[in-house]
N, C-alpha and C positions, 0 to 999 in steps of 0.2 A: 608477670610477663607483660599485663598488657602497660606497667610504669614503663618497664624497658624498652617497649615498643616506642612510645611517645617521646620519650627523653633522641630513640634516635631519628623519630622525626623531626625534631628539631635539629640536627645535623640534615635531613633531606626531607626539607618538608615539601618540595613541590612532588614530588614522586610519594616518597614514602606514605604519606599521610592519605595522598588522594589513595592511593591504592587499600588504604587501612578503610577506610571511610567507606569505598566501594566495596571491598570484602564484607563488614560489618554490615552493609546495608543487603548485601546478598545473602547473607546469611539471615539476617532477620527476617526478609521478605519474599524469598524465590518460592518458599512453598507455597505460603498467602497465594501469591498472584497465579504459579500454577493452578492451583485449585480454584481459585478463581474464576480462571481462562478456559479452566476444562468445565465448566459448568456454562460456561457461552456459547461453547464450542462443539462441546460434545464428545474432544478426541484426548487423550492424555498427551500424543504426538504431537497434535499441533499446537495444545495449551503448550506445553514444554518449550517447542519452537518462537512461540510467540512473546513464552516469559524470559526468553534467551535473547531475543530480538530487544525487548523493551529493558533487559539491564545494560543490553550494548549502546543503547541510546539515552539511559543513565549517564553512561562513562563519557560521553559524546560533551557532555554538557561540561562549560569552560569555568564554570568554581562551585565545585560539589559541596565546600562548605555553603553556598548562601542556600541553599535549596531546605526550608524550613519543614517542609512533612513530602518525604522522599515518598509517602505509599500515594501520595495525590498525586504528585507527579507519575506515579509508577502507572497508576490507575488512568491517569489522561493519555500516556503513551499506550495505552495495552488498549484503553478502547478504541484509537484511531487504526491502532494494529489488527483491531477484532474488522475493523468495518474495511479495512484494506481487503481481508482474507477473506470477507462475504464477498465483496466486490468481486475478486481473482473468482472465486469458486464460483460465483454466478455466471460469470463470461466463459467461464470454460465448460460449464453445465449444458449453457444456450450453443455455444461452440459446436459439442459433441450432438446436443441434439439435432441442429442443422446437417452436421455430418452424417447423423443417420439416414437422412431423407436424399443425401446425394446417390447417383447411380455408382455401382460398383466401376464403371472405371475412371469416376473422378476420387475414389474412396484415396486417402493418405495414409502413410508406414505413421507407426507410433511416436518417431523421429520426427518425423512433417506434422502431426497433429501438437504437439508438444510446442516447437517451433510455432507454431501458428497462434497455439493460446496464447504464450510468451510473449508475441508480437500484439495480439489484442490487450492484453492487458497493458501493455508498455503504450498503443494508443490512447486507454482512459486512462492513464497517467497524463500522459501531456495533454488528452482534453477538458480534464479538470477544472474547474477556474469559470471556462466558458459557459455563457447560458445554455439551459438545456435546449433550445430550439437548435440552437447552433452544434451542437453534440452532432442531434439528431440529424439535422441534414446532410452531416459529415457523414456519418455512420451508414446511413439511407445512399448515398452519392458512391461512395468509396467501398464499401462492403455490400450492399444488395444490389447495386448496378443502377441503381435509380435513374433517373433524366429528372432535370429541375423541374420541370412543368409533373411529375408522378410527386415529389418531394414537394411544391409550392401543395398542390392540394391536400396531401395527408397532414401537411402542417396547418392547413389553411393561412397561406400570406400570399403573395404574387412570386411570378418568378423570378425579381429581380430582387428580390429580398433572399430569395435562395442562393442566389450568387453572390450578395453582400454577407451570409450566414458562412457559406464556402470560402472565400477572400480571407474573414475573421478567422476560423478554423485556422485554414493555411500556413497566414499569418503567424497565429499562436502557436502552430508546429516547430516554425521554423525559429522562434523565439526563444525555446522552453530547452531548457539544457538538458542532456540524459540524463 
């Protein structure tokens, strides 16, 4: 079967083959990496998610023949994916705990609390990249209500470093494509 397979790759080899290739490597390696992932992770749910995530990003890739040891690659996507999903679960952890300590009538529907991770997380997406002072003052400015002059001292720099830290942020916001 698998001669006949090959023979009609060669009648369609930019379809046929990548997808032969991509099968064959899914099939080698989807358990590996689940087991894997569920051992970083803790969850079989989100290993599984995760190993789902890092074949789609397999497929992503524009000549799956040159890719010399597919489980390195598999392994370098699944760890950026393991340290994405700490990231998300930590912001939503600190999120909820903030949310406990509000009074019940700023409390939010599970719809609003969801939304709102969503939206946190989709901010350290875009502020990625930036130095962490610069995060921080974002973060401190725009989510705890800070004043530059509360934000210059906890970072300890002036407050006009706080506005050039702001500027940069901004900047970078309005740069970073969704």
């Amino acid at each position: 079967m698998e001669n006949r397979l090959r023979r009609q790759f060669k009648r369609e080899p930019a379809l046929g083959e990548r997808a032969y290739l991509l099968g064959e490597e899914f099939r080698r390696s989807y358990d590996w990496l689940k087991s894997r992932l569920w051992r970083k992770v803790g969850c079989p749910f989100v290993a599984e998610d995760l190993s789902s995530e890092a074949f789609v990003q397999l497929a992503e890739v524009p000549d799956i023949r040159a890719i010399r040891e597919p489980r390195a690659l598999l392994t370098t996507i699944s760890q950026r994916l393991v340290f994405d999903f700490w990231r998300r679960r930590d912001l939503e952890q600190a999120y909820l705990r903030e949310l406990a300590y509000a009074p019940e009538a700023v409390a939010c529907s599970e719809q609003e609390t969801h939304e709102m991770v969503q939206l946190l997380i989709e901010i350290d997406r875009r502020l990625s990249g930036l130095p962490e002072k610069v995060q921080q003052a974002f973060m401190y400015s725009q989510l705890d209500g800070m004043t530059y002059a509360e934000i210059a001292s906890l970072l300890d720099v002036s407050v006009s470093m706080v506005g050039q830290y702001m500027t940069k942020a901004l900047k970078h916001l309005m740069n970073v494509s969704p």
